[in-house]
Backbone bond lengths (Angstrom), bond angles and torsions (degrees), N, CA, C in turn:
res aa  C-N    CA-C-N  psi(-1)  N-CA   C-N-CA  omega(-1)  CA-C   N-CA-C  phi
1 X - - - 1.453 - - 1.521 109.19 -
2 X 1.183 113.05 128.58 1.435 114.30 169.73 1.700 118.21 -129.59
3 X 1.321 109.24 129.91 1.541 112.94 -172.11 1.727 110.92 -117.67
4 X 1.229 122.74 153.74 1.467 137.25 170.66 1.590 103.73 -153.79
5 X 1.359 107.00 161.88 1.129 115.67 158.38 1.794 109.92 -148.40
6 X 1.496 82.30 149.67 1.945 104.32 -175.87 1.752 105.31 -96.83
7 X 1.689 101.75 108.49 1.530 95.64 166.64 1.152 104.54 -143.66
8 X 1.112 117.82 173.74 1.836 114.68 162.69 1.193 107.36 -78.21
9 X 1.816 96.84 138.32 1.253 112.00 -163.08 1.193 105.63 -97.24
10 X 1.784 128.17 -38.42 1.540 114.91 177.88 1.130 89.58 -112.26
11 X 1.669 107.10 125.99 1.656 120.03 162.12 1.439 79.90 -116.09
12 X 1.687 92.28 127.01 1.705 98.13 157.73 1.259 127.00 -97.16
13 X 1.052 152.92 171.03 1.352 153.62 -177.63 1.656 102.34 -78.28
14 X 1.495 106.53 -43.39 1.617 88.18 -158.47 1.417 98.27 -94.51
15 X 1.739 148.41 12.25 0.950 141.36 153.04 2.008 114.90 -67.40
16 X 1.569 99.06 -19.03 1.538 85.97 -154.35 1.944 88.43 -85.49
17 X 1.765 94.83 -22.92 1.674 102.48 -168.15 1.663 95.08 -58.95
18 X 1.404 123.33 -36.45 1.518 150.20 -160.93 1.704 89.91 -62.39
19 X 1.344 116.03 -66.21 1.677 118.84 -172.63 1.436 112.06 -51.41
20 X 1.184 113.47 -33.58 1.177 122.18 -142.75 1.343 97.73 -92.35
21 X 1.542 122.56 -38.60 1.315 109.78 -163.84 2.143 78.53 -94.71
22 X 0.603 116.94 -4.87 1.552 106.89 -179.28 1.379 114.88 -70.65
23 X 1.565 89.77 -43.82 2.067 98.10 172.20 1.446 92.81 -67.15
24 X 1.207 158.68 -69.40 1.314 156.05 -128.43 2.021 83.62 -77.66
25 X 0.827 130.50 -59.19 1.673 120.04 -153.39 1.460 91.76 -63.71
26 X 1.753 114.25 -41.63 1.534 118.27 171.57 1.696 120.73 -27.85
27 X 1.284 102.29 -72.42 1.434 152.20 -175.72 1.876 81.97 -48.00
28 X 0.941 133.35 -41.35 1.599 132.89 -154.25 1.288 109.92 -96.55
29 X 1.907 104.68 -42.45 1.111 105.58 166.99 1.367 138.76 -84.16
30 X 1.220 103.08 1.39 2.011 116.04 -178.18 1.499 88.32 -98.56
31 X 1.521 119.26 -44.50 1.759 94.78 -179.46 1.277 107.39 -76.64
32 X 1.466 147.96 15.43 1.759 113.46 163.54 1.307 76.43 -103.90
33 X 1.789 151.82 -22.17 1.057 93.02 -158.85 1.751 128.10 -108.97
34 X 2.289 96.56 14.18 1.408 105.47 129.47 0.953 131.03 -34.74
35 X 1.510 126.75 -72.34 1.430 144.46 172.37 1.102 109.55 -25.98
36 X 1.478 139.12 -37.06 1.321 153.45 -166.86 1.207 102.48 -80.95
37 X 1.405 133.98 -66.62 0.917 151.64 -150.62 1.466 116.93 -87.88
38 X 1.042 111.47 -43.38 2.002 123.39 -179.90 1.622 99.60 -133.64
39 X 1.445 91.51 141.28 1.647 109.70 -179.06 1.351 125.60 -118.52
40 X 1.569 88.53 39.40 1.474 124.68 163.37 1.500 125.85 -89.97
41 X 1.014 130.33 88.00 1.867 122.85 -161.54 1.404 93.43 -67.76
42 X 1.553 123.60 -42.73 1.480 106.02 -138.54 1.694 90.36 -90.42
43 X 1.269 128.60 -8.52 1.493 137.34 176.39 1.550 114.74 -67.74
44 X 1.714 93.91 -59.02 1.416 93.41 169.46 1.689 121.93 -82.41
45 X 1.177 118.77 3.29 1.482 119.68 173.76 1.694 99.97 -96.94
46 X 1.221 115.89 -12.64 1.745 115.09 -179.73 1.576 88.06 -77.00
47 X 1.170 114.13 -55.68 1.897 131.15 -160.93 1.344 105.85 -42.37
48 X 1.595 115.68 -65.22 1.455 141.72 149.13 1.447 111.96 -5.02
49 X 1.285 121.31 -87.88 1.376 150.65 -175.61 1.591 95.09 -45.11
50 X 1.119 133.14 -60.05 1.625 141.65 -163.69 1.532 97.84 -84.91
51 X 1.184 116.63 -12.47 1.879 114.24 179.57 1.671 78.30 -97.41
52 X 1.000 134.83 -78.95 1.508 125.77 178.41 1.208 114.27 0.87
53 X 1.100 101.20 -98.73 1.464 139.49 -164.25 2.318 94.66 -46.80
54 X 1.391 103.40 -52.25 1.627 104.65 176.36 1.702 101.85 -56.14
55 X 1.223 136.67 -49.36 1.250 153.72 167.70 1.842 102.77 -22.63
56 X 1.280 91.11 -63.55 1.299 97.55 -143.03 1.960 97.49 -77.77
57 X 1.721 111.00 -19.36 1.467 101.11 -153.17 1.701 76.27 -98.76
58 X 1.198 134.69 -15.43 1.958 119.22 168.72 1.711 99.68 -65.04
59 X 1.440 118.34 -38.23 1.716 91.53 -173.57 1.153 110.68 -75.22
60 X 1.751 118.02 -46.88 1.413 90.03 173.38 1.613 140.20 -54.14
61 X 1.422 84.96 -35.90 1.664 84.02 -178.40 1.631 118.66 -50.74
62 X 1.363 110.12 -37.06 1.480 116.41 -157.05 1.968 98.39 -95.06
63 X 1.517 112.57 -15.94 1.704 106.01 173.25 1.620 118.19 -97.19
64 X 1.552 98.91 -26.12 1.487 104.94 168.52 1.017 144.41 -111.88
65 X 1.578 112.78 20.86 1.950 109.57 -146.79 2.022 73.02 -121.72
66 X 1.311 89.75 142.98 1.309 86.36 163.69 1.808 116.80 -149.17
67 X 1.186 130.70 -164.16 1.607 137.96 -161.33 1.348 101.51 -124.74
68 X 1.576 122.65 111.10 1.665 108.48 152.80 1.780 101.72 -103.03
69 X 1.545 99.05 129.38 1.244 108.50 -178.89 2.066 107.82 -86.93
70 X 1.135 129.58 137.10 1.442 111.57 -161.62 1.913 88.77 -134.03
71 X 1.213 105.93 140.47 1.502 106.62 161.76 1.563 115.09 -146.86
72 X 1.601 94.50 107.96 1.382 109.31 -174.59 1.556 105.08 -101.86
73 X 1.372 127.21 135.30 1.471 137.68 160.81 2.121 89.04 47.90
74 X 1.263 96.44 -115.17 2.058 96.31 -163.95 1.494 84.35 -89.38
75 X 1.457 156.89 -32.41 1.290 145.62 -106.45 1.728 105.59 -116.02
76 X 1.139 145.08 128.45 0.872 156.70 -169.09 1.781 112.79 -103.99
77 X 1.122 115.34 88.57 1.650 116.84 -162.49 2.153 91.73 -99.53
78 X 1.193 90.39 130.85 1.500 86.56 162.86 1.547 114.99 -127.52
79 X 1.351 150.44 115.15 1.265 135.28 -142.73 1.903 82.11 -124.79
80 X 1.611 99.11 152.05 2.001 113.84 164.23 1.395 95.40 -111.90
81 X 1.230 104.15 122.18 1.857 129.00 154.86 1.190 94.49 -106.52
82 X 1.757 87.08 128.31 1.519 111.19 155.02 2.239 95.87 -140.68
83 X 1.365 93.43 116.10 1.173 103.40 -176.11 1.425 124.76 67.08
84 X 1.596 109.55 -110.64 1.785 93.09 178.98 1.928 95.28 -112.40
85 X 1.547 108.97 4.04 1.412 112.97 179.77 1.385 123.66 -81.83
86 X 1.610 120.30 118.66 1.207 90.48 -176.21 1.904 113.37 -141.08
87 X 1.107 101.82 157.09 1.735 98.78 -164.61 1.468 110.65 -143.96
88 X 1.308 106.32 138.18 1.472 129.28 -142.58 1.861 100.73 -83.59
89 X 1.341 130.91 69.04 1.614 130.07 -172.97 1.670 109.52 -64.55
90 X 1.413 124.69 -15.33 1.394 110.88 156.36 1.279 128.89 -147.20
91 X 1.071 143.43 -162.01 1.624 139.42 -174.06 1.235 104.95 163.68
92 X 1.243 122.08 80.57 1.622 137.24 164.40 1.483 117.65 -105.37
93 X 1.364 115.41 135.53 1.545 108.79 142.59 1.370 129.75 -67.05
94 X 1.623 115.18 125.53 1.375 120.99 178.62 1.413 120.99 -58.46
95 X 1.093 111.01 21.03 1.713 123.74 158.62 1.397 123.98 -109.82
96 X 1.578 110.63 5.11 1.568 123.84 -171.95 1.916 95.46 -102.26
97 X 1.549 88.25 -15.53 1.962 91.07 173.50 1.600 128.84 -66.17
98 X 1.273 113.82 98.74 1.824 107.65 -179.88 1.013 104.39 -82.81
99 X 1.229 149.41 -30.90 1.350 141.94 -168.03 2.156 121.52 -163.20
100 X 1.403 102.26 110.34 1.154 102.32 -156.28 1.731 99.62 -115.07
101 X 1.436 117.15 75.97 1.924 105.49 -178.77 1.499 113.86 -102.54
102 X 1.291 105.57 -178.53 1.633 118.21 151.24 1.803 121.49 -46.30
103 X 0.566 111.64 148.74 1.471 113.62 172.06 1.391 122.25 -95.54
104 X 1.688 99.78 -2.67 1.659 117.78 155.07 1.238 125.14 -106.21
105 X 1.861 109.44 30.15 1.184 114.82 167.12 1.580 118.05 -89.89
106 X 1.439 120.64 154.79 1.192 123.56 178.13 1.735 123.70 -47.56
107 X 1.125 110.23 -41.04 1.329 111.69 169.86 1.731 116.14 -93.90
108 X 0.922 130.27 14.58 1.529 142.88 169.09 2.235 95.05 -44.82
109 X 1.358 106.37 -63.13 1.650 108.04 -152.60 1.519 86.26 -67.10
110 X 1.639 135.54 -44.18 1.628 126.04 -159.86 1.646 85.19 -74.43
111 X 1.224 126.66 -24.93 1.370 104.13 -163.14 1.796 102.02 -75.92
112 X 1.275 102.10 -47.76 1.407 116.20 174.49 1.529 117.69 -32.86
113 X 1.113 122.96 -42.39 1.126 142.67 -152.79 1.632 95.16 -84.91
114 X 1.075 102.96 -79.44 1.761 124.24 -170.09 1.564 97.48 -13.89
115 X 1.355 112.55 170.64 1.334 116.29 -163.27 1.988 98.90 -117.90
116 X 1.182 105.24 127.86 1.873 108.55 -165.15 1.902 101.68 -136.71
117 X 1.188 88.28 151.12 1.610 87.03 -169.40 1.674 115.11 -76.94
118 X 1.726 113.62 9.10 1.421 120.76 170.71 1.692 95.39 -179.00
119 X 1.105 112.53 125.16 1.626 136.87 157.31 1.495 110.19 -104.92
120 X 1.411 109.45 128.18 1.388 116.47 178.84 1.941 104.47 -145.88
121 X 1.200 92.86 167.70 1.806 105.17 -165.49 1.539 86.81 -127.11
122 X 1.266 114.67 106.98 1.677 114.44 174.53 1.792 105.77 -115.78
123 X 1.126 121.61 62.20 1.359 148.22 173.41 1.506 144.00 -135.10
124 X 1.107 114.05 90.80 2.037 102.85 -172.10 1.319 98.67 -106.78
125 X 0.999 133.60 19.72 1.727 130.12 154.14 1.298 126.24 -45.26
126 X 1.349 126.37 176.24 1.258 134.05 148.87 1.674 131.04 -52.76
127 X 1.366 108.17 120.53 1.420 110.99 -163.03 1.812 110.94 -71.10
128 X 1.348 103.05 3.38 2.154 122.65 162.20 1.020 96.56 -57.99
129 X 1.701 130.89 -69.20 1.505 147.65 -129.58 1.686 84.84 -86.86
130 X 1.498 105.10 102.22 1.255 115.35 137.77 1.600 137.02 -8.36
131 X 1.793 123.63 94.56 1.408 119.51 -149.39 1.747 85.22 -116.91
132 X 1.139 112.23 173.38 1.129 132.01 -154.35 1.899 115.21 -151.12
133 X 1.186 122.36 104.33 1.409 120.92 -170.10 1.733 99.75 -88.85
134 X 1.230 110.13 166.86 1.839 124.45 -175.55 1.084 105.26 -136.94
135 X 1.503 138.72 138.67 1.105 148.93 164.70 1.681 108.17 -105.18
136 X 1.359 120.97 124.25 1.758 109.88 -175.66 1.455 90.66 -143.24
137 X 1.460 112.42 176.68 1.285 132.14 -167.45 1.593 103.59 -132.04
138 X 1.359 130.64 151.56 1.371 109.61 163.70 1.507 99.65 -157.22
139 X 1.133 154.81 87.09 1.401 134.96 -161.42 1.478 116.43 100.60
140 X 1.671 132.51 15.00 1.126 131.88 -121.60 1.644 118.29 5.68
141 X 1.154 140.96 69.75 1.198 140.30 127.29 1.965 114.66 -103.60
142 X 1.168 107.25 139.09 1.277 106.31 161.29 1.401 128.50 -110.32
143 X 1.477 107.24 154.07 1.605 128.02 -148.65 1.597 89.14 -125.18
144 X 1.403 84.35 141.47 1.557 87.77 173.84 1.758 99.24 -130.41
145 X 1.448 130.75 155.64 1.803 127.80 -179.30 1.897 84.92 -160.88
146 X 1.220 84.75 156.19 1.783 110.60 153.92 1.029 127.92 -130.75
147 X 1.536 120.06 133.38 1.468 132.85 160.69 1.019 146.51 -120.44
148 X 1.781 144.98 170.18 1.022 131.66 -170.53 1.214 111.23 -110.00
149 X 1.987 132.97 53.21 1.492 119.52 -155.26 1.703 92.23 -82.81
150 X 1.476 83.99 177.10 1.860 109.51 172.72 1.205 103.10 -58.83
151 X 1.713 112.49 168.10 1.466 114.82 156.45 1.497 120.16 -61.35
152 X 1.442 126.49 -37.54 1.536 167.62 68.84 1.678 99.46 77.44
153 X 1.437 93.45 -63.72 1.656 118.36 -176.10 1.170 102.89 -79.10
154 X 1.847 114.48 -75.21 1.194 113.99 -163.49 1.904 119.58 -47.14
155 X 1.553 100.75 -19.38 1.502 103.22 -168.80 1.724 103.28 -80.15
156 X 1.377 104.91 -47.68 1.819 102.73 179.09 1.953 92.24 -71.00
157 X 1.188 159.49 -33.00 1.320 128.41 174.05 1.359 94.68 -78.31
158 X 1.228 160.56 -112.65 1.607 121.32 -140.03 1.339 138.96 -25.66
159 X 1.620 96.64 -36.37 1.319 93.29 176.62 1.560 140.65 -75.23
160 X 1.684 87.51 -5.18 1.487 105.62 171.06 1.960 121.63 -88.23
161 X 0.923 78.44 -18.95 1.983 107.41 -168.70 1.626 90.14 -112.38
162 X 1.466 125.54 89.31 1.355 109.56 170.86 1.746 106.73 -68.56
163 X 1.172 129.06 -36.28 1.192 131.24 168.45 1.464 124.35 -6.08
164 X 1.645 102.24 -58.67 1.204 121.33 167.98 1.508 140.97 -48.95
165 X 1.088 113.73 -44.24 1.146 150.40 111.39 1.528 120.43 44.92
166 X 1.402 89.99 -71.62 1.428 98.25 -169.91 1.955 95.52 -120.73
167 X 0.926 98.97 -4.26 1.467 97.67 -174.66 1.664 105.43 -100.48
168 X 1.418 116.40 -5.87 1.294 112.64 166.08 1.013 144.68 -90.93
């Protein structure tokens, strides 16, 4: 079994104090310039409240949510923490992997592009740390996700998936 997890590593205090009062001047300036616009209080105080409230669940998401990447026997577990909650976003066998590169590979943007029955970003790291996109199959539909594993990782999943192998 081998485990990691992808989070941001320096959260500073005075960037998050920084967002926060940034959403609030935000937050100040979309309600007068409702206020301006419609002479509806309780419309633009609903509007307000839902810009709030949208405000508030991107910072958390993006300062606290983080990725444990898990590799048990063939199985590829990727779990989302947010706080002490946590919920399981994948569970593949590392033989369901067609294509596992850099995301500074040449074909990264056509792959990006292509049309897949779910694209997902399973990473809140630093946008330095080297990420890595997956191509998998499950049901014949294909799935496409990105991540930020170890060298660590990436070396025991090829080596489990000879497939990979040569396609990396």
């Amino acid at each position: 079994m081998h485990q990691e997890v992808s989070k941001k590593e320096n959260i500073c205090l005075f960037h998050i104090i920084l967002c926060i009062l940034g959403s609030g001047i935000l937050l100040i300036l979309f309600n007068y310039l409702l206020n301006m616009l419609f002479n509806h209080a309780s419309v633009v105080d609903l509007l307000t409240i839902l810009a709030a409230t949208w405000i508030g669940y991107v910072l958390i998401r993006n300062y606290f949510l983080f990725y444990k990447y898990q590799l048990i026997e063939e199985d590829l577990i990727i779990r989302e923490v947010l706080g002490s909650k946590e919920k399981i976003r994948l569970n593949i066998n590392v033989h369901q992997i067609k294509k596992m590169k850099s995301k500074k590979h040449k074909d990264y943007k056509t792959d990006k592009k292509r049309k897949y029955f779910s694209k997902n970003r399973m990473y809140n790291g630093e946008n330095t740390k080297e990420g890595y996109y997956c191509i998998y199959t499950d049901f014949d539909k294909e799935y496409y996700f990105e991540i930020q594993p170890s060298k660590k990782m990436l070396e025991i999943i090829t080596k489990k998936n000879e497939k990979l192998m040569t396609k990396c």
